[in-house]
C-alpha positions as CSV (number, residue, x, y, z in Angstrom):
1,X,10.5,10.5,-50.2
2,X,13.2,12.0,-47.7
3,X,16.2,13.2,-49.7
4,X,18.5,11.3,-47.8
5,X,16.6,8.5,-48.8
6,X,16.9,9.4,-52.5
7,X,20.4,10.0,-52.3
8,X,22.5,6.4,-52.1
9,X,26.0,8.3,-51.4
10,X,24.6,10.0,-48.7
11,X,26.2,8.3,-45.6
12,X,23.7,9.8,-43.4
13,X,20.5,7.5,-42.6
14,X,17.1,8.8,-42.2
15,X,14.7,8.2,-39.2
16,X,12.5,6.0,-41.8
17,X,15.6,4.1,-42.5
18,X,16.9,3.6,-39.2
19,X,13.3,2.1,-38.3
20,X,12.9,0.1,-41.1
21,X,16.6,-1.9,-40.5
22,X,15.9,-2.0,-36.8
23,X,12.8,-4.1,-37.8
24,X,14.3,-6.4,-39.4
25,X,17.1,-7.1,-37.4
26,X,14.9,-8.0,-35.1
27,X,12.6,-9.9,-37.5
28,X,15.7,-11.9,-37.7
29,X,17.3,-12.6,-34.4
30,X,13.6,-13.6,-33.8
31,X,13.7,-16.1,-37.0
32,X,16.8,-17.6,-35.3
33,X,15.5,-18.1,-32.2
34,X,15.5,-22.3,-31.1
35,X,12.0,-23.1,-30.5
36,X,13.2,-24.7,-27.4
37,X,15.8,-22.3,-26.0
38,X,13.6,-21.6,-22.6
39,X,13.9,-25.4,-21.8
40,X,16.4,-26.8,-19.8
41,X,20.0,-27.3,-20.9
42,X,19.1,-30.8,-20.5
43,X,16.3,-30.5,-23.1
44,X,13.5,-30.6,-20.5
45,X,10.4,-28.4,-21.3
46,X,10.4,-25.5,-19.8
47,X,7.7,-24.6,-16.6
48,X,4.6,-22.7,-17.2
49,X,5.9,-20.3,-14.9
50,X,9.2,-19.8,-17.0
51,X,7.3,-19.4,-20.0
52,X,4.8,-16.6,-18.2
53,X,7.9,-14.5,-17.6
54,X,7.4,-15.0,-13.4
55,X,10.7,-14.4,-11.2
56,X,11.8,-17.7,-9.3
57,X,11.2,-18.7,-6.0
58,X,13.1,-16.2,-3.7
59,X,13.1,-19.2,-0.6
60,X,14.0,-21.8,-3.1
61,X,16.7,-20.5,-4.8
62,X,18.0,-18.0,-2.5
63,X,21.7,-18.8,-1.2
64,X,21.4,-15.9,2.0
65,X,22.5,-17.3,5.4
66,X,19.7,-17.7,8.1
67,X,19.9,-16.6,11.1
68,X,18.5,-17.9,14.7
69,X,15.6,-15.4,16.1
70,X,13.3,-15.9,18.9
71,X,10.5,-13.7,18.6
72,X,7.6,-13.1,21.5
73,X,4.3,-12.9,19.8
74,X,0.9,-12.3,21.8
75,X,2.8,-13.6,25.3
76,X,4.6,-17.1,23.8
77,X,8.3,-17.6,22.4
78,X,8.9,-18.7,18.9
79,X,12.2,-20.0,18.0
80,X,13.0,-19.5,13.9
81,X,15.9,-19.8,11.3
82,X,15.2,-17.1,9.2
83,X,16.8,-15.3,6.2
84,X,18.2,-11.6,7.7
85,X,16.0,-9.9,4.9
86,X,12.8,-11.7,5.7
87,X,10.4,-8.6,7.2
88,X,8.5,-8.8,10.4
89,X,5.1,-9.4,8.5
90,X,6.6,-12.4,6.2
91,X,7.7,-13.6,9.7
92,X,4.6,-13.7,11.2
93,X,2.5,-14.9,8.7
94,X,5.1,-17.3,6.5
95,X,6.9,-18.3,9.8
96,X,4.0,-18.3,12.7
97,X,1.1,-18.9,10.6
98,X,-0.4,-15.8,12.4
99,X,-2.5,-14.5,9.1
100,X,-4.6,-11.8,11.3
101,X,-2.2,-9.3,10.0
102,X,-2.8,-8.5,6.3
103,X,-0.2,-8.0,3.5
104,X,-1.5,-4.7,1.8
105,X,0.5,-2.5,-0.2
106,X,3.9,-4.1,1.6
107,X,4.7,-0.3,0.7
108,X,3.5,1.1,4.5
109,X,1.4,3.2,2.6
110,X,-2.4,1.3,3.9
111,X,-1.8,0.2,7.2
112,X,-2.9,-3.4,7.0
113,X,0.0,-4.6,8.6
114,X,0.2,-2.8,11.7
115,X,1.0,-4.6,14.8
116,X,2.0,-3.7,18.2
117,X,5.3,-3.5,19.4
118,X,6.0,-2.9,23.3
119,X,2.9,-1.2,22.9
120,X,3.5,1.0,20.3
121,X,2.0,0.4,16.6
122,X,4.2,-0.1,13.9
123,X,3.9,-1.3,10.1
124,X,5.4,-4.8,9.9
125,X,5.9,-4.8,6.5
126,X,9.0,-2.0,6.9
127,X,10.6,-4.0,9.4
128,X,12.9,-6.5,9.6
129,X,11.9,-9.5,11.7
130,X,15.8,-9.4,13.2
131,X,15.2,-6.1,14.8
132,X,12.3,-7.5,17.0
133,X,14.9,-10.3,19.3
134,X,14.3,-8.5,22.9
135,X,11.0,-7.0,22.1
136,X,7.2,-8.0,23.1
137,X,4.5,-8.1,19.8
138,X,1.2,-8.1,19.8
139,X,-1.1,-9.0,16.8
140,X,-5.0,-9.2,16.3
141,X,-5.1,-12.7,17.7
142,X,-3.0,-11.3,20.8
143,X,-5.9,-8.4,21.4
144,X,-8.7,-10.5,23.2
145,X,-8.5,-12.0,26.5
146,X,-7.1,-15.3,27.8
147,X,-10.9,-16.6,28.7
148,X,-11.6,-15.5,25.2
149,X,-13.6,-12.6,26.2
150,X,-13.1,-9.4,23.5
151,X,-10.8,-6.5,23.5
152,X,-12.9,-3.6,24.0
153,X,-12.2,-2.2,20.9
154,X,-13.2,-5.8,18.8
155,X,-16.5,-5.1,21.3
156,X,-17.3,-1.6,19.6
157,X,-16.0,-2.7,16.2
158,X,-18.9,-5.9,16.2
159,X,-21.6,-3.5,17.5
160,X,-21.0,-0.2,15.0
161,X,-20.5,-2.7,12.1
162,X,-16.9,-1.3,11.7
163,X,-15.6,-2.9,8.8
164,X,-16.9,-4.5,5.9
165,X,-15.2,-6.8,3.5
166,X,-12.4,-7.0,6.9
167,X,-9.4,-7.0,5.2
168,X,-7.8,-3.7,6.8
169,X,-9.9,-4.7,10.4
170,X,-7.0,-5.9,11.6
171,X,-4.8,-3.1,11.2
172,X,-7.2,-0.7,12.2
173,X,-7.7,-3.0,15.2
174,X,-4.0,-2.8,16.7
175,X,-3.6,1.1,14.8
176,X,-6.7,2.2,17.8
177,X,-4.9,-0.1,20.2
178,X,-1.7,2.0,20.1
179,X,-3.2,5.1,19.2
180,X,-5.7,5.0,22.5
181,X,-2.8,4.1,24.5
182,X,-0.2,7.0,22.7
183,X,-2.9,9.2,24.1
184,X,-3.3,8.1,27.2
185,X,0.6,8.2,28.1
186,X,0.7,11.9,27.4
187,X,-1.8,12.5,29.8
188,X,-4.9,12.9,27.3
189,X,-8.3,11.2,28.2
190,X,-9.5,9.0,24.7
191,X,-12.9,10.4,25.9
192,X,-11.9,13.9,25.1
193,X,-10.0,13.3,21.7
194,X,-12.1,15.4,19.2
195,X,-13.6,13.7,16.0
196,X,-10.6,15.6,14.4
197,X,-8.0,14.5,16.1
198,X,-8.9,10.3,15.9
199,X,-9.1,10.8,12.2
200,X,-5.7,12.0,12.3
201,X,-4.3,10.0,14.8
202,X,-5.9,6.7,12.2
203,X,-4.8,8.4,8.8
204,X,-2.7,5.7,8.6
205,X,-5.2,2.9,8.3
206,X,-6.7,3.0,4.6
207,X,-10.7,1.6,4.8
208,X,-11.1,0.9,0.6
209,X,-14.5,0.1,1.6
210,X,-14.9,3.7,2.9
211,X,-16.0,2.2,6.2
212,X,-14.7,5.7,8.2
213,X,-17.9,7.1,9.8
214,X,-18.0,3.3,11.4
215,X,-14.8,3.2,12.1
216,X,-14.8,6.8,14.3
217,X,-18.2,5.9,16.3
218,X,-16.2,2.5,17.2
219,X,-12.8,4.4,18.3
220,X,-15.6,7.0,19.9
221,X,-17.3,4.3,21.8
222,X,-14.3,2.1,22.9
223,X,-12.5,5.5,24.3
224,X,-15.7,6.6,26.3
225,X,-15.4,3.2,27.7
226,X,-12.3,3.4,28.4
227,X,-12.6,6.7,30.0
228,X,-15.5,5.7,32.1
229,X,-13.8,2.5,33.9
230,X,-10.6,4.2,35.0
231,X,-13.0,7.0,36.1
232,X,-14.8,4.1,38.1
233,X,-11.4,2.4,39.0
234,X,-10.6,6.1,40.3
235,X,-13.2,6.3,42.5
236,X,-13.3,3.1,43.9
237,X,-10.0,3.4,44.9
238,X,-10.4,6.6,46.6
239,X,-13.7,5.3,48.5
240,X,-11.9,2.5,49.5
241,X,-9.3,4.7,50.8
242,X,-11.5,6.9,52.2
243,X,-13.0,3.4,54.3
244,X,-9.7,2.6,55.5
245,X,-8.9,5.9,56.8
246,X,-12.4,5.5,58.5
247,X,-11.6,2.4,59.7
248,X,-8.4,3.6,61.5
């Protein structure tokens, strides 16, 4: 036994002593304890969800103004009340109902989320929906034609089996959207990215499924496309130039 265990004058308590009356204190505020005190002051049960410990409803209980937003998603105008916190993905996919764009890590840490906005690709789960009012958003639904036709990218994605359980597909989806277009505004043909640079340009988008070798030959194939019809569009243009001049 500790000497100051042995010692009762000894004003000084031990570490064993210190434990052992911390237990039972709490042995005893436990003891005390109503067997109802998480019910209602009304004497109601409580919820299961009370007794699991889980927060409350943020939207029921939540006494934060709203505010009026219009938003323009994939070319149509959406008119919402919304809470000023509420983030651009919780918008769309509590608000629009548009659930192409995943809630991942809502960290923008695995790119699930990304959408386009005014072209450029951003992760909607680190933005408010209030700072979108003027600005035009495109999600996965938004990426195929009017007639229903595919995005070119969707095209490559279906043929070099791109994804597989398709949870971060749409986030890689609109992540290649901007990142093709990035490249093309500084002047860079997609066909002549390097393997090495559309893995950096994408290291962004996680794939859990470990889907990457798909994903690049997709990317690869969708930019060679690319590349090829504005090299057709080019020379069409200049032969029909070249007629007119001819025909003058």
């Amino acid at each position: 036994m500790h000497p100051d265990e042995r010692n009762p004058n000894n004003p000084a308590l031990s570490r064993r002593l210190f434990l052992q009356a911390a237990a039972g204190a709490a042995a005893g505020a436990a003891a005390g304890a109503a067997p109802g005190a998480s019910a209602g002051a009304a004497g109601s049960p409580a919820s299961p969800g009370a007794l699991q410990g889980e927060a409350p409803s943020a939207v029921a209980t939540s006494d934060a103004p709203s505010v009026s937003l219009t938003l323009e998603v994939n070319g149509s105008r959406h008119d919402l009340r919304i809470e000023p916190r509420v983030t651009l993905l919780d918008a769309l996919r509590e608000q629009l109902q548009l659930t192409g764009t995943k809630k991942g890590c809502d960290r923008g840490q695995c790119g699930a989320c990304t959408v386009l906005v005014n072209g450029r690709r951003i992760n909607s789960c680190l933005s408010l929906a209030i700072m979108h009012q003027s600005d035009h958003i495109t999600t996965v639904e938004g990426l195929a034609q009017p007639d229903g036709s595919l995005h070119p990218l969707q095209q490559a994605f279906l043929e070099q089996d791109a994804f597989q359980c398709g949870y971060c597909t749409p986030g890689q989806l609109c992540s290649a959207v901007g990142m093709l277009d990035e490249h093309r505004r500084r002047g860079v043909a997609a066909a002549a990215l390097t393997d090495a640079e559309i893995r950096e340009s994408m290291s962004g988008n996680l794939c859990r499924c470990g889907a990457y070798p798909q994903l690049l030959a997709a990317i690869r194939q969708a930019a060679e496309a690319q590349t090829g019809a504005a090299g057709n569009g080019a020379r069409t243009g200049s032969c029909m130039q070249g007629s007119g001049m001819r025909t003058a």
